[in-house]
C-alpha positions in Angstrom: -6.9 27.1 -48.2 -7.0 25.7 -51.4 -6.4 28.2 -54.7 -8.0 28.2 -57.7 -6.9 25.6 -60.2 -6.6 28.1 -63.4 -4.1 26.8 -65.3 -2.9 30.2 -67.0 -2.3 32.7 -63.4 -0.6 35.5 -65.4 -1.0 37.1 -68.5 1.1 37.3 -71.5 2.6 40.4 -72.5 1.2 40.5 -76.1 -2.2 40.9 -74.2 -1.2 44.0 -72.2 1.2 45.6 -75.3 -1.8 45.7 -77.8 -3.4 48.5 -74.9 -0.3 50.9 -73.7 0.1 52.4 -77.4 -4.1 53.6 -76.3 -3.4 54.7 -72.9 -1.5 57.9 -71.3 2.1 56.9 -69.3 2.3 53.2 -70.3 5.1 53.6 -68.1 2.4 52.7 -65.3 1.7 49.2 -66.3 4.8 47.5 -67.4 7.2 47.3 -64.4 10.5 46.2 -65.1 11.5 49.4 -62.8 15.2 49.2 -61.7 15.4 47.2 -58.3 12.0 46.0 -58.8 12.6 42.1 -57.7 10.8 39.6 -59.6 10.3 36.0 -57.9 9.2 33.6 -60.5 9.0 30.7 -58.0 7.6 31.7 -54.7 5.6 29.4 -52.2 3.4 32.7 -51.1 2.8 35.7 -53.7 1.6 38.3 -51.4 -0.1 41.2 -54.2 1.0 44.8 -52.3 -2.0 46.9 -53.8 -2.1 50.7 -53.5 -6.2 51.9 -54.2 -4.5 55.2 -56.3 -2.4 55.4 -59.6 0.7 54.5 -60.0 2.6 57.6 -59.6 1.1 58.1 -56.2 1.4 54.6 -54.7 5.4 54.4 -55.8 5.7 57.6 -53.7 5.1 55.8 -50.3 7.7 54.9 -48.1 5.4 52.1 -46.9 5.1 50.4 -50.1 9.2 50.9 -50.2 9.5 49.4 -46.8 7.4 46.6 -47.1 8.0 45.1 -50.4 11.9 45.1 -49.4 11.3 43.3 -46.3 8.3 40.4 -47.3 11.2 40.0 -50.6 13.9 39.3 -48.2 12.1 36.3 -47.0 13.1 33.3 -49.7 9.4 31.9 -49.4 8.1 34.9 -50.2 7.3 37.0 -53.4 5.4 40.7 -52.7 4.1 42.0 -56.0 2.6 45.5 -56.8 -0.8 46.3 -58.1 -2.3 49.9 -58.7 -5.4 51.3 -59.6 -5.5 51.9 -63.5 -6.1 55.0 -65.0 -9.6 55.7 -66.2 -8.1 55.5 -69.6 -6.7 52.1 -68.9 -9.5 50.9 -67.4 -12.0 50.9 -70.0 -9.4 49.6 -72.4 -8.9 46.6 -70.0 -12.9 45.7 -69.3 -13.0 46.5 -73.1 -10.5 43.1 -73.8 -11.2 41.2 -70.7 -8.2 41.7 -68.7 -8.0 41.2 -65.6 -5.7 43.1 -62.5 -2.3 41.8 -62.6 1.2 42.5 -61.0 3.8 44.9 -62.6 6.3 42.1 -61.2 4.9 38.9 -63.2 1.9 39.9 -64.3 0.2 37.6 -62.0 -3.8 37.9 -62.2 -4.8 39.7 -58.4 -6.8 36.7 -58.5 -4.3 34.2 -58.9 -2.4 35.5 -55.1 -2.1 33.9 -52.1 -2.8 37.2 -50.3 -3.7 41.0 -51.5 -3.4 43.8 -49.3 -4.9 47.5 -49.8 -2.5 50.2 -48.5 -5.9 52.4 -46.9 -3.9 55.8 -46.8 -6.7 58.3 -47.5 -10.9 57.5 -47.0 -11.5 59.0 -50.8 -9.6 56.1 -52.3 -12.3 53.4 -50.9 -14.3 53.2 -54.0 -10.5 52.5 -56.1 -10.9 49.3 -53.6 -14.3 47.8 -54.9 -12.8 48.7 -58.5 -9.9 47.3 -58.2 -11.6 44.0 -57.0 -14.2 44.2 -60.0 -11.3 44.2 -62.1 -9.6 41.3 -60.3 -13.2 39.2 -60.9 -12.9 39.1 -57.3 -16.4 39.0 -55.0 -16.6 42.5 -53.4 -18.3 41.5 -50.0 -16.2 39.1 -47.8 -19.0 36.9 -46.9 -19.4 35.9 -50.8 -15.5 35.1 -50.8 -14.6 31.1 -50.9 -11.4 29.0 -49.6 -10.3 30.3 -53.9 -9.9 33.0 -53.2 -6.8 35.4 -52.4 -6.9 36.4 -49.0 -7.9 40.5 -48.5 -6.5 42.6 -45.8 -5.8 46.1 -45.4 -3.0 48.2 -43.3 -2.6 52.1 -43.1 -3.9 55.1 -41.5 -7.6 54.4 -42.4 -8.0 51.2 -40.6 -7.8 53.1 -37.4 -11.5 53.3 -38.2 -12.1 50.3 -40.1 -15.7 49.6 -39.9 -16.6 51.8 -42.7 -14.6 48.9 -45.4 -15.6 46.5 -42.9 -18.0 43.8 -45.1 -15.2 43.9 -48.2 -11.9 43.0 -45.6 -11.2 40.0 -44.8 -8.4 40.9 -41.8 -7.0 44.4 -41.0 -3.4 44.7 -39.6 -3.7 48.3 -37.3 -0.4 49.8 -36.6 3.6 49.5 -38.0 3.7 46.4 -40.6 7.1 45.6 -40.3 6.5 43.2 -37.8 2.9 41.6 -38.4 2.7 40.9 -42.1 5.7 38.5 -41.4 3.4 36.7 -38.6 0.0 37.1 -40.6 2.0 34.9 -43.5 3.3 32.6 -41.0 -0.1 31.8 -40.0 -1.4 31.1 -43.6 1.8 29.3 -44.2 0.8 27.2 -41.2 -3.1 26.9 -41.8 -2.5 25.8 -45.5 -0.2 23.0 -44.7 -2.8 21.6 -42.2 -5.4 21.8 -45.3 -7.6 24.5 -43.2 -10.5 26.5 -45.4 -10.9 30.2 -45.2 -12.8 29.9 -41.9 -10.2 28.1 -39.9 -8.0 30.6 -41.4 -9.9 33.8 -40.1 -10.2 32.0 -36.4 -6.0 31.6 -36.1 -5.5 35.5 -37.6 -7.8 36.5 -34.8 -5.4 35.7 -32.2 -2.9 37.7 -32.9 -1.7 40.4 -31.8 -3.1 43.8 -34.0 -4.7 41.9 -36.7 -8.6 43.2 -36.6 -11.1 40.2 -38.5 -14.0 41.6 -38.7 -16.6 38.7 -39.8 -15.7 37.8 -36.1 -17.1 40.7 -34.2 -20.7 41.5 -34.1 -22.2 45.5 -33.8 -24.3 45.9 -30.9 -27.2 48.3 -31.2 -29.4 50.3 -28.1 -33.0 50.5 -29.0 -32.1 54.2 -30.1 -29.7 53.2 -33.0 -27.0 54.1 -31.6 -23.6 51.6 -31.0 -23.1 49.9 -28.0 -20.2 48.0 -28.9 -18.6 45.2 -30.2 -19.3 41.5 -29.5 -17.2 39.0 -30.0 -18.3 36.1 -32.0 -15.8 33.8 -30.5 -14.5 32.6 -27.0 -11.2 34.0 -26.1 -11.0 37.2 -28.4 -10.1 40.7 -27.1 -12.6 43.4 -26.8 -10.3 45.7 -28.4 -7.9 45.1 -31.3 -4.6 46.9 -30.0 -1.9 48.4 -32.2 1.0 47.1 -33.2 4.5 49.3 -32.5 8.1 48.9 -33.4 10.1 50.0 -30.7 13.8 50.0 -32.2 12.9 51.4 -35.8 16.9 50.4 -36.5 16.5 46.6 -36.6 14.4 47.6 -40.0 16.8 49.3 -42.0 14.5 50.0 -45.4 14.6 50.5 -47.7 18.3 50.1 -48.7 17.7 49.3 -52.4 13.9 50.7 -53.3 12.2 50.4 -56.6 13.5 53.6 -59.6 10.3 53.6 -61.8 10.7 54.9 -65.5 8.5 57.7 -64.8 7.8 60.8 -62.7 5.7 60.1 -59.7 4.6 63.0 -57.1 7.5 62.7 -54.5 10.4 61.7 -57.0 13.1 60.9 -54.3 14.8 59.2 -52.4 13.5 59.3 -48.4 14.7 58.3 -45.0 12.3 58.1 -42.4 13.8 60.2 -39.1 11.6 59.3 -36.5 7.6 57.9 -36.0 5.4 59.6 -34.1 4.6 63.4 -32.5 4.3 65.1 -29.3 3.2 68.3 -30.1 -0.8 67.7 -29.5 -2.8 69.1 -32.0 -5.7 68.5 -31.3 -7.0 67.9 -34.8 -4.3 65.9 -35.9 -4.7 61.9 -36.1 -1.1 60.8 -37.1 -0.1 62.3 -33.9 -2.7 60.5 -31.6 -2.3 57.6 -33.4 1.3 57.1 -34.0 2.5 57.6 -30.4 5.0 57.4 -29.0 7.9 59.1 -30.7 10.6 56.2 -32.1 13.2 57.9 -33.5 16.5 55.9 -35.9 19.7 56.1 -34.7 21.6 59.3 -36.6 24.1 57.0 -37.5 21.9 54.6 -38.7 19.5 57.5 -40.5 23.2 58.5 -42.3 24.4 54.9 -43.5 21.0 54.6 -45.1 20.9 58.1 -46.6 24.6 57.3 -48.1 23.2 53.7 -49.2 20.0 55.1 -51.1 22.1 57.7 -52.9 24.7 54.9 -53.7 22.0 52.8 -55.2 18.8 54.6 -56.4 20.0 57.6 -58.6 18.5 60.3 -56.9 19.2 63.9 -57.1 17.7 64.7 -54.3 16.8 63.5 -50.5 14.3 64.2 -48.2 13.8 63.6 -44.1 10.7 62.0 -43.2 8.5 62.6 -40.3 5.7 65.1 -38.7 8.2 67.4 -37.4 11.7 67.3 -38.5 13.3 69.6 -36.1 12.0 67.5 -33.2 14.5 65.1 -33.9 16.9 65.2 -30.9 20.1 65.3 -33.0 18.8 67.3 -35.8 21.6 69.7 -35.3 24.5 67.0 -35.9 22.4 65.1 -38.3 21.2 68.1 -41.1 25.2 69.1 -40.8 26.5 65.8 -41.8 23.8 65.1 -44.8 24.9 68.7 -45.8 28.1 67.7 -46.5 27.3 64.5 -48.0 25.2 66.0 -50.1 27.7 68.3 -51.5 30.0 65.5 -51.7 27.4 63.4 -54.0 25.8 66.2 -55.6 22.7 65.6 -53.7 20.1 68.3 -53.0 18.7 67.9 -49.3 14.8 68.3 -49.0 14.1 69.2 -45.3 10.3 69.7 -44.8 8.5 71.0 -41.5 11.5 72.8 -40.5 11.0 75.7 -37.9 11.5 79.1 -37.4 14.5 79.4 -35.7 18.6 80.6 -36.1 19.4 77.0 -37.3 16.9 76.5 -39.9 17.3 79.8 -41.5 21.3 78.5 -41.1 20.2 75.4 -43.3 17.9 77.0 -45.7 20.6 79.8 -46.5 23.0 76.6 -47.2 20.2 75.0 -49.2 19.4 78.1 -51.2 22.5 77.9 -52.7 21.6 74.8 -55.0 18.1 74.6 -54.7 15.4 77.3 -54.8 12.2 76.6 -53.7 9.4 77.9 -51.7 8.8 78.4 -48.2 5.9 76.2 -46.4 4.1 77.6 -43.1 0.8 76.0 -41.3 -0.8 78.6 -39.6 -4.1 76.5 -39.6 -5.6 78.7 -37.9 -6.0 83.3 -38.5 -6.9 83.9 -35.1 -4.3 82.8 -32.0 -7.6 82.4 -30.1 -7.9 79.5 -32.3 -4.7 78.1 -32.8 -4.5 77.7 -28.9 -8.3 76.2 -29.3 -6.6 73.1 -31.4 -3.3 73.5 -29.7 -1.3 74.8 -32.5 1.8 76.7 -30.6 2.8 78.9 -33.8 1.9 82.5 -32.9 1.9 85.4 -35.5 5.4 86.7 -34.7 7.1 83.6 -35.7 5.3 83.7 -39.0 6.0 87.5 -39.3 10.0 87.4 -37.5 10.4 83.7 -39.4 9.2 85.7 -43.0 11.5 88.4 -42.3 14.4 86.6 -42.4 13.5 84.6 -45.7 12.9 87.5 -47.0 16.4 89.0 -46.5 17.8 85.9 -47.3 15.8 86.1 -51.0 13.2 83.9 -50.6 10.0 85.4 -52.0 7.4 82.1 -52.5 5.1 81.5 -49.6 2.5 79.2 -49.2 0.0 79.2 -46.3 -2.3 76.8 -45.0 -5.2 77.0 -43.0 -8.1 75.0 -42.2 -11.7 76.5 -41.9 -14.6 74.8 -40.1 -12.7 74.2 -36.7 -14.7 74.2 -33.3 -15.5 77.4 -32.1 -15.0 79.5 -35.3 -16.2 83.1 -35.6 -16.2 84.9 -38.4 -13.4 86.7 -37.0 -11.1 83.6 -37.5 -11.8 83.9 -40.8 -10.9 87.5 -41.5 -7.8 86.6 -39.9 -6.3 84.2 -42.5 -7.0 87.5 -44.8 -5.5 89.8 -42.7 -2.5 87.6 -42.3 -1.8 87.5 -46.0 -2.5 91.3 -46.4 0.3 91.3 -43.5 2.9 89.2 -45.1 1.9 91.4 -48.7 3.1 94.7 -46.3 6.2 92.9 -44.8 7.4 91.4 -48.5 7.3 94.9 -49.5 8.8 96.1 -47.1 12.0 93.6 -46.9 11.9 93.1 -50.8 12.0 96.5 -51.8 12.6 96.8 -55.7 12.1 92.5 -56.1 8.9 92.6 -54.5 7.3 91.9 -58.2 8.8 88.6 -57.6 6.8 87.8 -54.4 4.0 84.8 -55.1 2.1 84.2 -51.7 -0.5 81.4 -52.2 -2.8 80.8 -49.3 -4.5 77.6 -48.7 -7.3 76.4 -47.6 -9.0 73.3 -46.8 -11.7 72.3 -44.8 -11.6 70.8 -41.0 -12.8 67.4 -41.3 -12.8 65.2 -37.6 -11.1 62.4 -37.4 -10.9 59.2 -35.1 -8.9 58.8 -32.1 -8.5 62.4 -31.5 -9.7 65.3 -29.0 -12.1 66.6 -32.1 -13.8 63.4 -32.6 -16.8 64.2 -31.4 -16.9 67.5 -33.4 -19.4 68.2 -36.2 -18.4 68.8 -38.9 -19.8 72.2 -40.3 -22.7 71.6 -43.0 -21.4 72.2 -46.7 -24.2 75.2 -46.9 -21.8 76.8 -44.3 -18.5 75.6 -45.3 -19.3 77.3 -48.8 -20.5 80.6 -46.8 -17.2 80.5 -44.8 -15.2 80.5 -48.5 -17.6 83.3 -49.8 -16.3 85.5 -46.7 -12.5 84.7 -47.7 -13.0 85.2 -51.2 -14.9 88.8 -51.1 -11.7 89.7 -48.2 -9.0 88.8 -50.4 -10.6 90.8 -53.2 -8.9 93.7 -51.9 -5.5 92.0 -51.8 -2.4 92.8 -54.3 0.6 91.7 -54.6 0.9 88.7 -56.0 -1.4 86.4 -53.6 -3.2 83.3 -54.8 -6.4 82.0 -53.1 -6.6 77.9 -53.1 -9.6 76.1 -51.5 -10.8 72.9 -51.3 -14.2 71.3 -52.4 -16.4 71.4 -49.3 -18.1 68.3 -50.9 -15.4 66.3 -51.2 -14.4 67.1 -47.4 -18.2 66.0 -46.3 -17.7 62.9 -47.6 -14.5 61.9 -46.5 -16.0 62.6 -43.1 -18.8 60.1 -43.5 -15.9 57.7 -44.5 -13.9 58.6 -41.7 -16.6 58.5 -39.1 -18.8 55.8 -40.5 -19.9 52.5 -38.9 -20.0 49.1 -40.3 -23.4 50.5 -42.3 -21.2 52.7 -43.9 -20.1 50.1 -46.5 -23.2 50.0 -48.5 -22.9 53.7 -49.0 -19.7 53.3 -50.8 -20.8 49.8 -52.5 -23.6 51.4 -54.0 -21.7 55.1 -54.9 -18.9 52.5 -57.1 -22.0 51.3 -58.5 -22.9 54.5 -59.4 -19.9 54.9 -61.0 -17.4 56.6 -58.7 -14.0 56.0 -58.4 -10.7 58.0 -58.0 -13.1 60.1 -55.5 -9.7 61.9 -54.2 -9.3 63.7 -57.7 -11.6 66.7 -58.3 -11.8 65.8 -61.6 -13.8 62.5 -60.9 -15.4 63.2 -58.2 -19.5 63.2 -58.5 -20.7 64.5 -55.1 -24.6 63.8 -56.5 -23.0 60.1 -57.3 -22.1 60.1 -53.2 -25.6 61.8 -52.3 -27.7 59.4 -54.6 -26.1 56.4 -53.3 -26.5 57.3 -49.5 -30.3 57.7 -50.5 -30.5 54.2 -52.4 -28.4 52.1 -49.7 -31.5 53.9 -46.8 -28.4 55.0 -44.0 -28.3 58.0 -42.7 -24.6 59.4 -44.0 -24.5 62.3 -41.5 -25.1 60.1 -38.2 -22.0 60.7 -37.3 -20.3 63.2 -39.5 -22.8 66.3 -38.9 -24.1 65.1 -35.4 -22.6 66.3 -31.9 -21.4 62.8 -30.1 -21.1 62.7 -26.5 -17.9 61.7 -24.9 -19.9 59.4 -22.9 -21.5 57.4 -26.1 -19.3 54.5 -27.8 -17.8 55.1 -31.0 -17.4 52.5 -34.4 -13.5 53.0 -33.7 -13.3 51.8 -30.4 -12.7 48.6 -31.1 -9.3 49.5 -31.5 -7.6 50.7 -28.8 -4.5 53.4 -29.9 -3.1 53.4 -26.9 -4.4 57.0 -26.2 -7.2 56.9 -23.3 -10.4 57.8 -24.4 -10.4 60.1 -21.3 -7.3 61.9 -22.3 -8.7 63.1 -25.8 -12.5 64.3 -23.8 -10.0 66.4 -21.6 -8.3 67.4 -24.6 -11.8 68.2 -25.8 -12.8 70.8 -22.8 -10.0 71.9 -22.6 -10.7 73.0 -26.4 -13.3 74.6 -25.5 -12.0 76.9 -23.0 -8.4 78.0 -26.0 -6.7 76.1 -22.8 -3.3 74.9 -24.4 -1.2 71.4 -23.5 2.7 71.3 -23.9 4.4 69.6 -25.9 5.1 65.6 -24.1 8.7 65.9 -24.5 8.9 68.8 -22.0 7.0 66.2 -19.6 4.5 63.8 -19.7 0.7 64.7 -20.7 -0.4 61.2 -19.4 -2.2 60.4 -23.0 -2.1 57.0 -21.8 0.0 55.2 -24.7 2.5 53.1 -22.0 -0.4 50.8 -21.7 1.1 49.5 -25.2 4.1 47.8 -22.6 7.0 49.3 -24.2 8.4 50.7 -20.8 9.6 54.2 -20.2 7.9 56.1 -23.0 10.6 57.4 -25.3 8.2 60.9 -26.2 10.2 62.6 -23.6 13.8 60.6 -23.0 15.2 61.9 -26.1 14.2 65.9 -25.4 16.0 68.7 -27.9 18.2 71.0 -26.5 15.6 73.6 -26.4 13.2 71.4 -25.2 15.6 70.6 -22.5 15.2 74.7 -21.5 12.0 74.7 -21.7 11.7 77.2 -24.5 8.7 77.6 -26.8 9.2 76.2 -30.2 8.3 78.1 -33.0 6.5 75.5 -35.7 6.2 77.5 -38.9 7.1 74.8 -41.9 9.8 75.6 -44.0 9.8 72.7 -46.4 12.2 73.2 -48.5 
C-alpha cells in the first residue's frame, strides 16, 4: 500500500498548547504519561483508538495489554488516540486540527493502521467522529491504497454487520495473538507493492479476521437474511474466533501506562481467568468468551507484585466475570492479602460470593478499605432468576446481608434488570419488596447505626444480545419499558430508610438494541444519526433519542426489524457469520428451556455440551479445573460483593 506523501505527519505542540488552556482536563490530550513508550522511528505505527474519552479508554485492560505487546516488537510503534471531549472538539474543527496520537502526535491519518476498540454499541457514532476528525472517508468503499488501514476488535464485533460499510477488517476474539499476524501480513503485502485490494484478499485468510467488503448479504424475497456469500473462492462461511489457550505465555501488562489524571477504574488490574460457566442466559461475555482459561496463581502473583513494583498504585483489583470461580482463589486472595499489607496495597476483589470465605476476606479488607457491598439479583422474582438461569436465591441475599451487616457494612447496591422474557408484573413488585426486605433486616442487625444504612437499587433495562439463548427475544417497546419504571417508582414510594431508586433511560437501551441486533443496513442509521449530530451516545447528557429516531426515518430502514420483532430459531441471523464456538442449537435449547424457569448447571460441575470444543483446543478446560465446592457438588451462592 502506498501512504500518503504529506510531508508534515504530526503536529507541533504549539498547535495543540494554544487549545488546552480552553478545554476541561488538558490532561487528556498531552500524553507524556509515565511508561507511555514513544517510538520516534517505527517501520509500522499502528494508531490503538478507543471511540470514548480518555479517562475511560485508559481504564481497559485491553488497551494495557495490547499496546505493551505490538511495543515489544522493534518494528513496531502502537500509539493511542481517544475521542475528544465535546469541548475539545469544537476547539479542534475550530483551528483545523486534525486526530493525532498522545505518543507523537502523529495525524490518525498519517498511520499505517488504526484500530477501534468496539467495547459498547453507544460508542459507534464516537467512530464516524473520530474519522471526520482524522479527514478520513467514513465508508470503506470510498477509502484508497492512502489511507490507514481500519479494523476493529472487542466485544461488539461479535455482531459486526451493524459498523460493517465503515471497517475495513474485524479481528473477533483474544488479540494477543492476531494483531501480531494481521501486521505481519501488511508487513508482507507492502514489501510486494500490493494496493488496498490485494491487501483485504491476504487478511481474509486468516484465521478470525472478518473482511467484510468480501462477503455479500443474501436476501429471501421476504426481506429477511439468508446468509452470507462469499465474494471469493476459498473463504469460510463463517469467520471463527480466535482463543488463547495458555493466558501465561502473555504476561501483560508488566509495565502499563500511569496517566496524570483520574480515569474511572484508577488501578492497577490483573486479569484471573477468561471466560464463565455459570450460563446466564442473558449474558454475552459468557457465551462468547468460552471456555474458561484461567493464569497460573503463581504467575497471577509475580504480575500483581510487578505492577505494584512499577505503576504506583494504591490499590489492586482481580479481573474476571466471577472471581471466586477461580480454582485456587482460596490460596490466591491469602497470598495478595499479605502482599498487600506488606506494600500498603488495598485489594479490590469484585464479584465475590456469599459464602464463609468471602465474608473472611471482606472482614480483612474492611479493615483498610471501606466500601460498599455489590449484589446482582437481576431478577425480584426466583421464578425469573431460574427463567435466565441466575442461581442466586433470596436467602443468600438475605443470610449474605446478615453477616455484612454484623460485620458493619451498611452500603448496598442492587441490580436488577427489567424487560426480561416472561415478566409479570409480579417480578417487578419483587425488586420492591426485596429492598423493603433488606430496609427490615438493616434495622434489625444495625440497631442504633441503622441511620447510616444507604441501599441504592438499580435498574436497567434487558436489552438481547447476540450469540446468546435470548437472541431471539424482543425487546419490550419503550412505551412499556417506561410503564414497568412507573410501577417501581409508585412501589418504592412507600419505602424509608435510606433507599435510592436508579434507572436507566429506556431510550437509550432501544437503541443500543438496534446496534446490537442490526444488519449490514444498520450502518446508514448511525451514518446519518452522526450527521445529525450525535456523538458520545453512551452519556445521558448527549444523547438525542429524536436525533436516533429522525435518522432511522431519513436513512428508509426499518430500526426495529430485529430489535422489537420475535425471530425464529429456525431463521438466520446478521451474526452468524461468526461462529463463537457455541452451537446455535445449544442457545434455542437454552431458549425453551427459558421458557419453561428450567435451570442448567454450572459447566464446571459437568459438561452442558454448548459446543465450544469445536474451537480444537482439546479437553475443554471449563470443567478440569473445578473449585472445591464445585468438586461437592454444592450450590454456589452468586451475590457480588465487590469490594
Amino acid at each position: 500500500m502506498t501512504k500518503q506523501t504529506d510531508e508534515k505527519k504530526t503536529i507541533e505542540w504549539a498547535a495543540l498548547e494554544t487549545l488546552l488552556a480552553k478545554v476541561e482536563k488538558p490532561g487528556r490530550y498531552i500524553g507524556g504519561e509515565y511508561q507511555a513508550i514513544i517510538k520516534e522511528k517505527a517501520d509500522v505505527r499502528f494508531g490503538f483508538a478507543f471511540p470514548d474519552q480518555y479517562e475511560i479508554g485508559m481504564s481497559s485492560l485491553g488497551l494495557q495489554i495490547l499496546y505493551e505487546i505490538l511495543n515489544q516488537q522493534a518494528d513496531i510503534a502502537c500509539e493511542r488516540l481517544f475521542a475528544p471531549a465535546p469541548d475539545m472538539e469544537e476547539e479542534m474543527r475550530r483551528v483545523g486540527l486534525p486526530l493525532f496520537t498522545l505518543e507523537t502526535r502523529t495525524k490518525a491519518a498519517a498511520l499505517d493502521l488504526l484500530g477501534f476498540s468496539l467495547q459498547y454499541e453507544l460508542s459507534y457514532t464516537n467512530v464516524l467522529n473520530m474519522l471526520d476528525l482524522a479527514g478520513l472517508p467514513l465508508l470503506a468503499v470510498e477509502r484508497g491504497d492512502e489511507h490507514p488501514l481500519i479494523l476493529a476488535g472487542g466485544p461488539c464485533v461479535f455482531n459486526p454487520e451493524p459498523v460493517a460499510d465503515f471497517f475495513d477488517c474485524f479481528a473477533i476474539g483474544d488479540g494477543e495473538e492476531i494483531l501480531l499476524d494481521l501486521i505481519a501480513a501488511y508487513k508482507e503485502s507492502r514489501q510486494l507493492g500490493e494496493g488496498r485490494a490485494e491487501l483485504l484478499h491476504r487478511l481474509a485468510k486468516i484465521s478470525g479476521l472478518y473482511v467484510p467488503s468480501l462477503y455479500e448479504p443474501v436476501y429471501l424475497d421476504n426481506g429477511r437474511l439468508q446468509g452470507h456469500r462469499p465474494l471469493v473462492p476459498g473463504l469460510p462461511a463463517q469467520i471463527k474466533k480466535r482463543l488463547v489457550m495458555d493466558l501465561d505465555q502473555f504476561k501483560h501488562p508488566q509495565n502499563p501506562i500511569v496517566p496524570f489524571i483520574e480515569t474511572v477504574h484508577d488501578r492497577a488490574v490483573v486479569e484471573l481467568f477468561r471466560g464463565c460457566t455459570r450460563g446466564c442466559r442473558f449474558c454475552q461475555a459468557g457465551m462468547i468468551y468460552r471456555p474458561v482459561r484461567e493464569r497460573s496463581s503463581d504467575g497471577i502473583f509475580d504480575l500483581a507484585s510487578e505492577l505494584i513494583d512499577c505503576s504506583g498504585y494504591d490499590e489492586l483489583s482481580l479481573l474476571s466475570l466471577a472471581t471466586n470461580d477461580y480454582s485456587d482463589i482460596e490460596n490466591l486472595i491469602d497470598r495478595l492479602m499479605k502482599l498487600g499489607r506488606q506494600r500498603q496495597v488495598a485489594l479490590s476483589l469484585p464479584s465475590l460470593r456469599l459464602d464463609a470465605f468471602s465474608f473472611k476476606v471482606l472482614d480483612e479488607i474492611q479493615k483498610y478499605k471501606k466500601t460498599g457491598l455489590t449484589f446482582a439479583p437481576e431478577a425480584g422474582t426466583q421464578r425469573l432468576r431460574d427463567v435466565i438461569n441466575k442461581t442466586i436465591t433470596e436467602e443468600d441475599i438475605y443470610g449474605g446481608l446478615e453477616q455484612a451487616f454484623q460485620l458493619g457494612w451498611t452500603t448496598v447496591k442492587l441490580y436488577f434488570m427489567i424487560g426480561l422474557p416472561t415478566e409479570e408484573d409480579d417480578d417487578i413488585d419483587g425488586i420492591a419488596a426485596m429492598a423493603a426486605n433488606i430496609v427490615k433486616l438493616g434495622r434489625q442487625v444495625l440497631g442504633k447505626n441503622f441511620g447510616r444504612m444507604n441501599l441504592t437499587v438499580s435498574v436497567s433495562h434487558f436489552v438481547p444480545k447476540p450469540h446468546t439463548p435470548f437472541q431471539w427475544f424482543p425487546q419490550n417497546h419503550r412505551a412499556l419499558l417506561i410503564k414497568k419504571i412507573e410501577r417501581l417508582q409508585e412501589a418504592f414510594r412507600t419505602l424509608r430508610g435510606g433507599v435510592r431508586l436508579q434507572y436507566h433511560d429506556p431510550a437509550q437501551s432501544h437503541i443500543e438494541a438496534i446496534l446490537a441486533k442490526g444488519g449490514r443496513e444498520t450502518s446508514a442509521i448511525i451514518l446519518q444519526a452522526w450527521k445529525n449530530g450525535a456523538r458520545f451516545d453512551s452519556w445521558r447528557e448527549y444523547f438525542d433519542y429524536d436525533r436516533w429516531l429522525q435518522a432511522a426515518s431519513d436513512s428508509g430502514v426499518d430500526s426495529d426489524f430485529y430489535a422489537l420483532r420475535d425471530l425464529s430459531t429456525a431463521e438466520y441471523l446478521p451474526w452468524e457469520i461468526i461462529d463463537t464456538g457455541v452451537d446455535k442449537e445449544y442457545l434455542a435449547a437454552e431458549w425453551e428451556k427459558a421458557g419453561r424457569a428450567e435451570w442448567t448447571p454450572d459447566c464446571r460441575q459437568g459438561c452442558t455440551a454448548c459446543g465450544v470444543n469445536r474451537l480444537g483446543f482439546g479437553v475443554c478446560p471449563s470443567y478440569s479445573k473445578p473449585t472445591t465446592a464445585m468438586a461437592a457438588q454444592t450450590p454456589l451462592k452468586e451475590g457480588r460483593a465487590d469490594v
